[in-house]
Steps between C-alpha positions, in 0.01 A plus 500: 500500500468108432666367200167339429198683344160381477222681304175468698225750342269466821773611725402552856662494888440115593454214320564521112409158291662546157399420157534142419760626213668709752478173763662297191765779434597525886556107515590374219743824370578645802499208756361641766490429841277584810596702708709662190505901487351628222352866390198500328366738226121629373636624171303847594717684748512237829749298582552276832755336714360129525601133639356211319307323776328221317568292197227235421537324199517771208378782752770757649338709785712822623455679788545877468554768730682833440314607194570830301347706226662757306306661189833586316540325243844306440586729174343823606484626122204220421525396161249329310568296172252486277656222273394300139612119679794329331435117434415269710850405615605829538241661737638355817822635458277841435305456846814399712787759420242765482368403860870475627508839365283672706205507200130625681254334234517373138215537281474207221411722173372354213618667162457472143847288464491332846682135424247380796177501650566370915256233670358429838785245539776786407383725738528302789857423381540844513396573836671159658868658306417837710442405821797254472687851381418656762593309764835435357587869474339595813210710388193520700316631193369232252415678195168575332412241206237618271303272286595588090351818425456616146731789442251733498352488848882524624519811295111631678679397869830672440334851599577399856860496476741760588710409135440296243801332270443360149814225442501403186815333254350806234518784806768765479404701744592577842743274713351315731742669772393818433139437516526348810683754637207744438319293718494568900602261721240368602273514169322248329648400102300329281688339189377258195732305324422355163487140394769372223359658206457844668216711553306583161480856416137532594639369805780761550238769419250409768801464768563875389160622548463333857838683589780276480840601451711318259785347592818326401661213699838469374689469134442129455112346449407295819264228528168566687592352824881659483300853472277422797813410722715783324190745601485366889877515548516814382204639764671296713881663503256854516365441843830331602667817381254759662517341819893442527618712849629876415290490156 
């Protein structure tokens, strides 16, 4: 595989123009070349073996051939974090480690105590951090960004989940490793984690009645982005463990 990887959402055999931020990236960042080898990536499953043919001013074109699919995802237990955002200069730390770590979608949820409410602007920050992610740790999944939900319609969506996890810094309930060991290999986990101030007890309550399990992440409080990357690593070491030869 080529050291280089591209993301190109409209990924096709032939003639691939990228995205004037992904032109900029390739020639400014990566110094590109023509006639460079590169692999390119749809974020959705396809990846490519490509060339870069053309560079004209800011615009890379890549010529692809040898394109595959596969509809396994790169974590096969898919978690989903349903998370209260940290501030502002926090949340791209959030987005990035979680991608690295093999998250399938986070779901912005707005709570009683959230210490933020994200904008247009953020969320593009969000999705630019990802697809960088990606790339670096050789997913070809980007993962799903929801726009901020309130808490509620996370809670009316989590039905569709194989588990549900409640982290919380007032949980003592179940470790996190042992509820995710309940969970099959290839199952889908949905988890909320709480803003700084914690989920209110009316909060807690509805979580309960929608099924979620309580859980504890460790002895010492975490911040909200430390839980979100504690939560992934831990799916993370799961699969990794399940799939380890002679297991």
């Amino acid at each position: 595989m080529a050291a280089i990887r591209l993301f190109c959402p409209s990924l096709a055999v032939g003639a691939n123009p990228l995205s004037d931020e992904e032109s900029r990236h390739a020639i400014a960042s990566l110094r590109v070349r023509v006639g460079d080898d590169v692999t390119l990536f749809d974020g959705v499953g396809s990846e490519a073996d490509g060339a870069i043919t053309t560079i004209d001013g800011k615009r890379v074109v890549v010529s692809a051939t040898g394109m595959s699919r596969t509809e396994a995802y790169d974590v096969p237990l898919r978690l989903t974090l349903a998370v209260a955002m940290p501030k502002t200069h926090r949340q791209g730390y959030l987005i990035e480690k979680c991608t690295e770590l093999g998250v399938a979608a986070v779901w912005p949820v707005l709570t009683e105590r959230s210490v933020t409410k994200s904008s247009g602007a953020a969320a593009k920050k969000w999705a630019r951090r990802a697809v960088e992610a990606s790339k670096q740790s050789g997913r070809r999944w980007v993962p799903v960004l929801e726009e901020p939900m309130p808490l509620a319609e996370s809670l009316d969506r989590s039905a569709a989940f194989d588990a549900r996890g409640w982290a919380d810094v007032a949980s003592e309930g179940e470790s996190m490793a042992s509820f995710l060991r309940g969970v099959t290999s290839h199952g889908s986990v949905l988890v909320w984690i709480g803003p700084e101030g914690g989920f209110t007890e009316g909060e807690r309550r509805a979580a309960m009645d929608a099924g979620a399990t309580p859980l504890r992440l460790g002895p010492t409080v975490l911040r909200t982005e430390t839980a979100a990357v504690a939560v992934c690593a831990a799916a993370n070491l799961l699969a990794a463990d399940r799939t380890c030869p002679g297991d």
